[in-house]
Backbone as CSV, one residue per row, in Angstrom:
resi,resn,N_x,N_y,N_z,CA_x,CA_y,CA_z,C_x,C_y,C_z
1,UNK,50.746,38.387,-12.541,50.727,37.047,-13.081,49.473,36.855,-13.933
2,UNK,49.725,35.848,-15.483,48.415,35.461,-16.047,47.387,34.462,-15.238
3,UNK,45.894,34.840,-15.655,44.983,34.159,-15.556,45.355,32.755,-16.098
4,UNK,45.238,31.702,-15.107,45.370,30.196,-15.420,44.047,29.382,-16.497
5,UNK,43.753,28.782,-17.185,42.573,28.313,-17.069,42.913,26.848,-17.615
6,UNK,42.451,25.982,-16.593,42.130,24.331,-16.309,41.317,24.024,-16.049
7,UNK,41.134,22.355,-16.134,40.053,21.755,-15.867,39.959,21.684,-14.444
8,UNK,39.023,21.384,-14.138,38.551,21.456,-12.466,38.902,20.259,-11.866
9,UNK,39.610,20.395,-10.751,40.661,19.347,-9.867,39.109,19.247,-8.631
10,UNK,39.868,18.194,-7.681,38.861,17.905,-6.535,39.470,18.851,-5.633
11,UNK,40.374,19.177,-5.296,40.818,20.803,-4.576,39.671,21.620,-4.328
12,UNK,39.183,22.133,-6.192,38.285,22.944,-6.256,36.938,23.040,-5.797
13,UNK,36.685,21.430,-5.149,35.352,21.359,-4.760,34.916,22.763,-3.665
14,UNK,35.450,22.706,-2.599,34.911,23.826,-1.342,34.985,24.968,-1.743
15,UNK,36.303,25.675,-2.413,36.111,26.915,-3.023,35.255,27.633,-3.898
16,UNK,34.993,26.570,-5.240,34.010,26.798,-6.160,32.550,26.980,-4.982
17,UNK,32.009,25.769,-4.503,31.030,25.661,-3.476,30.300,27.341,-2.846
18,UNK,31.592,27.512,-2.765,31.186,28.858,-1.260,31.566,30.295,-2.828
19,UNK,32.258,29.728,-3.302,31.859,31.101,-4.606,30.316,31.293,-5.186
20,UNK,30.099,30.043,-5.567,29.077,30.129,-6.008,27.679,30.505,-5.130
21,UNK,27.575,30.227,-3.901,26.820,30.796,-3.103,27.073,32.257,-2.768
22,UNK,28.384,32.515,-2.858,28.233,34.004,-2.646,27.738,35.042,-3.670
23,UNK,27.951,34.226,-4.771,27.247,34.898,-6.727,25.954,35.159,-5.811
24,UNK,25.233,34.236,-5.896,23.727,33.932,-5.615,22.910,34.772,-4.498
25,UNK,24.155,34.773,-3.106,24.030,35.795,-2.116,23.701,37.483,-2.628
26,UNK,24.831,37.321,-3.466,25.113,38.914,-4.131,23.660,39.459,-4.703
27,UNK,23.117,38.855,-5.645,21.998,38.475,-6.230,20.982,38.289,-5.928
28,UNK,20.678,37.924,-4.743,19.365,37.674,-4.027,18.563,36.629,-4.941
29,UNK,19.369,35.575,-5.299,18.430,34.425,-5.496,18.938,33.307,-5.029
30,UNK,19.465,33.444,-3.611,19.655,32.567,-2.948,18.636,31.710,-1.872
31,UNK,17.976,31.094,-2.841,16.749,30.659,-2.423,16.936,29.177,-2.987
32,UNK,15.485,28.275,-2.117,15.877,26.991,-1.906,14.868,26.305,-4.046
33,UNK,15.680,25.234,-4.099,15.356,24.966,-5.505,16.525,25.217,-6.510
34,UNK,17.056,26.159,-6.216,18.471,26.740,-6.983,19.600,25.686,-6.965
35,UNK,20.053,25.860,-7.852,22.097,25.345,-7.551,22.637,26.008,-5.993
36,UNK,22.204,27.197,-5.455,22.765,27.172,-4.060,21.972,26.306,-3.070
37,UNK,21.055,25.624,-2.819,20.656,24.502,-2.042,20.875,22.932,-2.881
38,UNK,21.468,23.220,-4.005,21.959,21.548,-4.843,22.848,20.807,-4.113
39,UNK,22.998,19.597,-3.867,24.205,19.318,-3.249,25.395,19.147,-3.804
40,UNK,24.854,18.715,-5.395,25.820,19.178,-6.497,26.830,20.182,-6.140
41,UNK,26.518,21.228,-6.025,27.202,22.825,-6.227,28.437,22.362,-4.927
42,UNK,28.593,21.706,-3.848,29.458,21.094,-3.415,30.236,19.935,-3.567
43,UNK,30.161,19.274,-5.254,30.838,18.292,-5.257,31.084,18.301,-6.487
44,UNK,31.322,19.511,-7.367,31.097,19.598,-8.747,32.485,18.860,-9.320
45,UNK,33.760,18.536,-9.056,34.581,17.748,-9.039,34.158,16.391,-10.112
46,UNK,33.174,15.994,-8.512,32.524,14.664,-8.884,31.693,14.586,-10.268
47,UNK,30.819,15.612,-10.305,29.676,16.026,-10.684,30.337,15.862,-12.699
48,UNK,31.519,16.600,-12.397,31.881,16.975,-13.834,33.147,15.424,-14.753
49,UNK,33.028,14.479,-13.764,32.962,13.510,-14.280,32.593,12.750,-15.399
50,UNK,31.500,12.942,-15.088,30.122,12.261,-16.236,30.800,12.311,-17.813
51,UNK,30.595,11.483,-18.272,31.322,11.430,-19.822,30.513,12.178,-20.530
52,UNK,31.272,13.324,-21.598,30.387,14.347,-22.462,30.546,15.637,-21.373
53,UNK,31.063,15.530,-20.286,31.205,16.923,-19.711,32.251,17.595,-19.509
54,UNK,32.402,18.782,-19.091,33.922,19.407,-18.275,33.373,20.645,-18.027
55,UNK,34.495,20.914,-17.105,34.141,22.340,-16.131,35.433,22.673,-16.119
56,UNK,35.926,23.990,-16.490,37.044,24.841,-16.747,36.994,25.679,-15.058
57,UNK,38.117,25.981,-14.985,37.915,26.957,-13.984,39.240,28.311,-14.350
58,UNK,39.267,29.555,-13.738,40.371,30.517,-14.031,40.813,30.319,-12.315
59,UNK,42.073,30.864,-12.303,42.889,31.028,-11.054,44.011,31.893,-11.378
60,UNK,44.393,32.779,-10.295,45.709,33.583,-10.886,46.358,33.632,-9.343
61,UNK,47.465,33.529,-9.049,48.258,33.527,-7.992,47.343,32.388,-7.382
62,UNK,46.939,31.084,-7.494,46.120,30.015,-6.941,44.925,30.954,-6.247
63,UNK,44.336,31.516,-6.860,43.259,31.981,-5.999,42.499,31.363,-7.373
64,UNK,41.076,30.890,-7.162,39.920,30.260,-7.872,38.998,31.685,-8.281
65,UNK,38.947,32.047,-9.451,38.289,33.383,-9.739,36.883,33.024,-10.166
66,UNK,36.724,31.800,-11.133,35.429,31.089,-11.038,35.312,30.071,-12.412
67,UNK,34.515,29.686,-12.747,34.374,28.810,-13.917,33.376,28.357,-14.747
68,UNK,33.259,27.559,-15.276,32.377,27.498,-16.479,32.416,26.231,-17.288
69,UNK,31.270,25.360,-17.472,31.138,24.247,-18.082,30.273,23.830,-18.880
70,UNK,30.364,22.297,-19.500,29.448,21.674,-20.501,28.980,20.694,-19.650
71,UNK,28.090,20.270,-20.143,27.332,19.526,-19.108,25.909,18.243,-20.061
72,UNK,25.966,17.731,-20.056,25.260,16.568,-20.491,23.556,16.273,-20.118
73,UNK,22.892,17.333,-19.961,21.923,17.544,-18.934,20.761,16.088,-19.485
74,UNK,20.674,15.478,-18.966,18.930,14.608,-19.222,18.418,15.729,-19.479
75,UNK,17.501,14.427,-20.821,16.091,15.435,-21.325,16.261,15.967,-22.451
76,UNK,18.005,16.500,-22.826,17.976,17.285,-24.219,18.338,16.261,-25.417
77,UNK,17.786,16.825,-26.316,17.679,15.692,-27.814,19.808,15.479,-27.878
78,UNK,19.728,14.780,-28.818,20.890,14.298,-29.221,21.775,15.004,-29.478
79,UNK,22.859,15.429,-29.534,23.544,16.585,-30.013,23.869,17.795,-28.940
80,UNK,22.824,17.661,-28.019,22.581,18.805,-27.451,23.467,19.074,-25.892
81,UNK,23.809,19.632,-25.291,24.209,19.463,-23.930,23.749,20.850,-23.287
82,UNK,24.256,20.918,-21.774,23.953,22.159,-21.554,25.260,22.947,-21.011
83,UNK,25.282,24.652,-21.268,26.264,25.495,-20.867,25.993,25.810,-19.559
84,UNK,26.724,25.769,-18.662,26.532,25.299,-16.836,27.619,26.193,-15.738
85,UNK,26.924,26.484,-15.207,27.427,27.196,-13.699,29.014,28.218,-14.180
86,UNK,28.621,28.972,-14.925,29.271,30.351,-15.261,29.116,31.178,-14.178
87,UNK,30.249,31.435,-13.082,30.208,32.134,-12.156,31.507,32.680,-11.963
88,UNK,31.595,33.920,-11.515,32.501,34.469,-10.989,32.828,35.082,-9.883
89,UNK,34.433,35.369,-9.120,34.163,36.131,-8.281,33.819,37.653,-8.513
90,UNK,33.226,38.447,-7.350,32.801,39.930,-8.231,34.127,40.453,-8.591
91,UNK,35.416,40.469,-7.994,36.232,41.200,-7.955,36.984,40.502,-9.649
92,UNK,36.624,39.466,-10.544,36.938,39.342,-11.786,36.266,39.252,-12.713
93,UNK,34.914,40.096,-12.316,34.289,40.450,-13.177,34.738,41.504,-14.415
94,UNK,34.064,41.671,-15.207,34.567,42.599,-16.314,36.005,42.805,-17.068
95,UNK,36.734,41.747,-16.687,37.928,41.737,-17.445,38.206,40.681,-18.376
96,UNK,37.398,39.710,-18.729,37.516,38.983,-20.596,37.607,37.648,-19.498
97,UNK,37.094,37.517,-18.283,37.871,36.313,-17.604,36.489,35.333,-17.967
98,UNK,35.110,35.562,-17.309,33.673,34.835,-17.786,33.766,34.431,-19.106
99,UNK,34.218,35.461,-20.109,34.097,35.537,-21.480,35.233,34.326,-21.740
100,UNK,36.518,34.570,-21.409,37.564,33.454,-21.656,37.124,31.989,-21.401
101,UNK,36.445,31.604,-20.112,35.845,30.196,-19.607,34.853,29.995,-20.098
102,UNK,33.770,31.178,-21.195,32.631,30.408,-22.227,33.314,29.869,-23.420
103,UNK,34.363,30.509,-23.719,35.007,30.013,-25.150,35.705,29.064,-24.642
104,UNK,36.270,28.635,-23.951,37.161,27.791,-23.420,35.686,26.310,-23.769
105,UNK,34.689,26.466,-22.899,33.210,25.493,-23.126,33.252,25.416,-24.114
106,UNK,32.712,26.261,-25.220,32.283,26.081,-26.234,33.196,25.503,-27.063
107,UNK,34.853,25.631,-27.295,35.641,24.519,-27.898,35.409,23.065,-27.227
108,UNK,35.588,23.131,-26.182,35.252,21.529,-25.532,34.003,21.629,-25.953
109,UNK,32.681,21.524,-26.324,31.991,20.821,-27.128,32.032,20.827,-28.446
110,UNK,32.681,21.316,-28.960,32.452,21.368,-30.009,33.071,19.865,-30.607
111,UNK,34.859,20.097,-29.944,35.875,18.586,-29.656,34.630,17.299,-29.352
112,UNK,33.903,18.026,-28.499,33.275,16.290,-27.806,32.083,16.129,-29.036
113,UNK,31.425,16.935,-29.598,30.848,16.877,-31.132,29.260,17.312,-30.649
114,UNK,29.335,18.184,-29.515,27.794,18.681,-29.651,27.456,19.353,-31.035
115,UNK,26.391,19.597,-31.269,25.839,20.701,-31.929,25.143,21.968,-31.613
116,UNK,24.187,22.173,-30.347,23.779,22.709,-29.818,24.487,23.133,-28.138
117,UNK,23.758,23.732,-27.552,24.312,24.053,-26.157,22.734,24.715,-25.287
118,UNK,22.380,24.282,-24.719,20.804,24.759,-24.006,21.805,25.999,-22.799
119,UNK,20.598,26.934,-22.378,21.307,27.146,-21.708,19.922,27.942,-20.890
120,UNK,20.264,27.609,-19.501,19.663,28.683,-18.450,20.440,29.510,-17.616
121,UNK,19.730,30.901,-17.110,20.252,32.024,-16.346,19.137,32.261,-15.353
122,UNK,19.276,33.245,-14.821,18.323,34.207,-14.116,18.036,35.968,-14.312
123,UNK,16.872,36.358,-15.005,17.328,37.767,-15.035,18.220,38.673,-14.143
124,UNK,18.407,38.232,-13.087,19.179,38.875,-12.206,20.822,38.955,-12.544
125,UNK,20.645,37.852,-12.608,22.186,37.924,-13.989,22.534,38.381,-15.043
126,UNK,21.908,39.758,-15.042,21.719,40.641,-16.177,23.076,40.712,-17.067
127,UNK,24.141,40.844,-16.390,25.863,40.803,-16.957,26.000,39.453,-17.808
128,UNK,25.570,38.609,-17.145,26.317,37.352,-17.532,25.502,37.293,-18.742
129,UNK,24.166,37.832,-18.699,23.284,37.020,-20.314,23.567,38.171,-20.813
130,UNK,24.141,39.485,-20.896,24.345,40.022,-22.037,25.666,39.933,-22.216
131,UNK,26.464,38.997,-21.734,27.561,38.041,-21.854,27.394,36.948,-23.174
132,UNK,26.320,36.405,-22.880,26.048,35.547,-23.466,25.540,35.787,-24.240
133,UNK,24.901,37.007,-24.639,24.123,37.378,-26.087,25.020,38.173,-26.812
134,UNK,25.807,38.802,-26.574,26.957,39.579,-27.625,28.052,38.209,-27.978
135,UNK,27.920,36.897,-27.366,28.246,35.851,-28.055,27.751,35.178,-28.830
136,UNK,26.215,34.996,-28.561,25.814,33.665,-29.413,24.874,34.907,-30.284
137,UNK,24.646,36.043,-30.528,23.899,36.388,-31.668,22.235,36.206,-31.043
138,UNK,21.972,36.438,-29.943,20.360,36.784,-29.729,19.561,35.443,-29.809
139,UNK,19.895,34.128,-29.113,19.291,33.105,-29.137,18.377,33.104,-27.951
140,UNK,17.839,34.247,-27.223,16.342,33.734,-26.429,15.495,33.721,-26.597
141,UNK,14.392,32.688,-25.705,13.438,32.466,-25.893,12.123,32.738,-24.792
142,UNK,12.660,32.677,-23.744,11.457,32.612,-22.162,12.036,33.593,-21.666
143,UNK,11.357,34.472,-20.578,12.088,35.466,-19.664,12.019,34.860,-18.369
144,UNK,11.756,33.672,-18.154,11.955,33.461,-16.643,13.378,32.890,-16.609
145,UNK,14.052,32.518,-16.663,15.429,32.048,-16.639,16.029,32.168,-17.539
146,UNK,15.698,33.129,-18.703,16.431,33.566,-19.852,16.676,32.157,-20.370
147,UNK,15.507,30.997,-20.586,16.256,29.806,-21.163,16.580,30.046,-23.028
148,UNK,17.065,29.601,-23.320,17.958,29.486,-24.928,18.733,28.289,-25.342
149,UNK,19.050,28.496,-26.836,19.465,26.741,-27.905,20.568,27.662,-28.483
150,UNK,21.606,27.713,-28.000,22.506,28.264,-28.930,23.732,27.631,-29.440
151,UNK,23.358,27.730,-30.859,24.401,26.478,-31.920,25.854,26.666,-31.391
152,UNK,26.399,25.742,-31.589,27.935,26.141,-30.748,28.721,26.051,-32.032
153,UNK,28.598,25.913,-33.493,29.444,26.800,-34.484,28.945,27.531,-35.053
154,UNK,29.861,28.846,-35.119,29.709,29.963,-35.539,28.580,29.924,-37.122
155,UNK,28.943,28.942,-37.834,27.862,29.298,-39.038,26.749,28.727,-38.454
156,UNK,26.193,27.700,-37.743,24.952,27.841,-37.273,24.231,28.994,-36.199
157,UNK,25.122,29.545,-36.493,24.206,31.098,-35.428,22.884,31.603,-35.899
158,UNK,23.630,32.182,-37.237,22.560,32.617,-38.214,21.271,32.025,-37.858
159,UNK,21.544,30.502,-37.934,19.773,29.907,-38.127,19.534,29.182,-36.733
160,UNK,19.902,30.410,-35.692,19.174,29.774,-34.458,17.876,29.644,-33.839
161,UNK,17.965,28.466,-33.038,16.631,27.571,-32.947,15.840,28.702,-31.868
162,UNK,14.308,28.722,-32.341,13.781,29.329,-31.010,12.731,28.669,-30.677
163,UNK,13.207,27.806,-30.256,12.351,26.743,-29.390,12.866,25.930,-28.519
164,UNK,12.252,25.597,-27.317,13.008,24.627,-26.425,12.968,23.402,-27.116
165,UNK,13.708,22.560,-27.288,13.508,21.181,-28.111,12.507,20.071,-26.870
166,UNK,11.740,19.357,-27.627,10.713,18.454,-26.927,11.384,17.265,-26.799
């Protein structure tokens, strides 16, 4: 059966929840301060509410493989939002599924009329940001959370920003 991909139902709250802690488990940055001690990361349902946001998720035979969103973060200039909680399970890793739920984001902002997309990782997430850099064309800037400004249309790549915006 094909990979599903929808917006995120309240179903998805507990499953996403305990996926995403197990990413983090896997990883060893399951430590307190993170999205795995947020209380968020258990109510993302709710969470992805907020007007200017959405959270995609994949599923195939109703199993939740993982997902990926836009997000409205306080703090960033106008235009701007942030690319949010890209996780998967390990077992759908490496098959176009992460990659399918960033493009899936990046049309929904583009629709909702961002211009930009901020985005944080963890080096430990070595897959996912060279995920994210054979997409956006080499937009980092810091090595502690791999933070980055990456234009969300394709002709603004070229002249991406390397700076955190103030």
């Amino acid at each position: 059966m094909a990979v599903n991909y929808r917006k995120i139902e309240k179903r998805d709250n507990e499953i996403l929840s305990r996926l995403i802690k197990k990413v983090f488990e896997e990883f060893g940055i399951d430590i307190p301060g993170t999205v795995y001690t947020d209380p968020t990361t258990d109510a993302l349902y709710e969470l992805f509410q907020a007007q200017g946001s959405v959270y995609w998720v994949a599923d195939e035979n109703n199993v939740l493989l993982g997902g990926c969103g836009i997000y409205p973060t306080k703090g960033l200039p106008e235009g701007y939002a942030e690319l949010v909680k890209l996780y998967l399970s390990a077992d759908s890793r490496g098959k176009g599924i992460g990659n399918a739920l960033m493009q899936k984001s990046l049309e929904s902002a583009m629709k909702m009329g961002y211009t930009h997309l901020y985005l944080e990782s963890f080096p430990a997430l070595g897959k996912a940001v060279s995920m994210y850099d054979a997409t956006v064309s080499r937009c980092w800037i810091m090595h502690w959370g791999i933070r980055g400004i990456m234009p969300v249309r394709s002709e603004w790549r070229e002249s991406c920003e390397t700076r955190i915006p103030s």
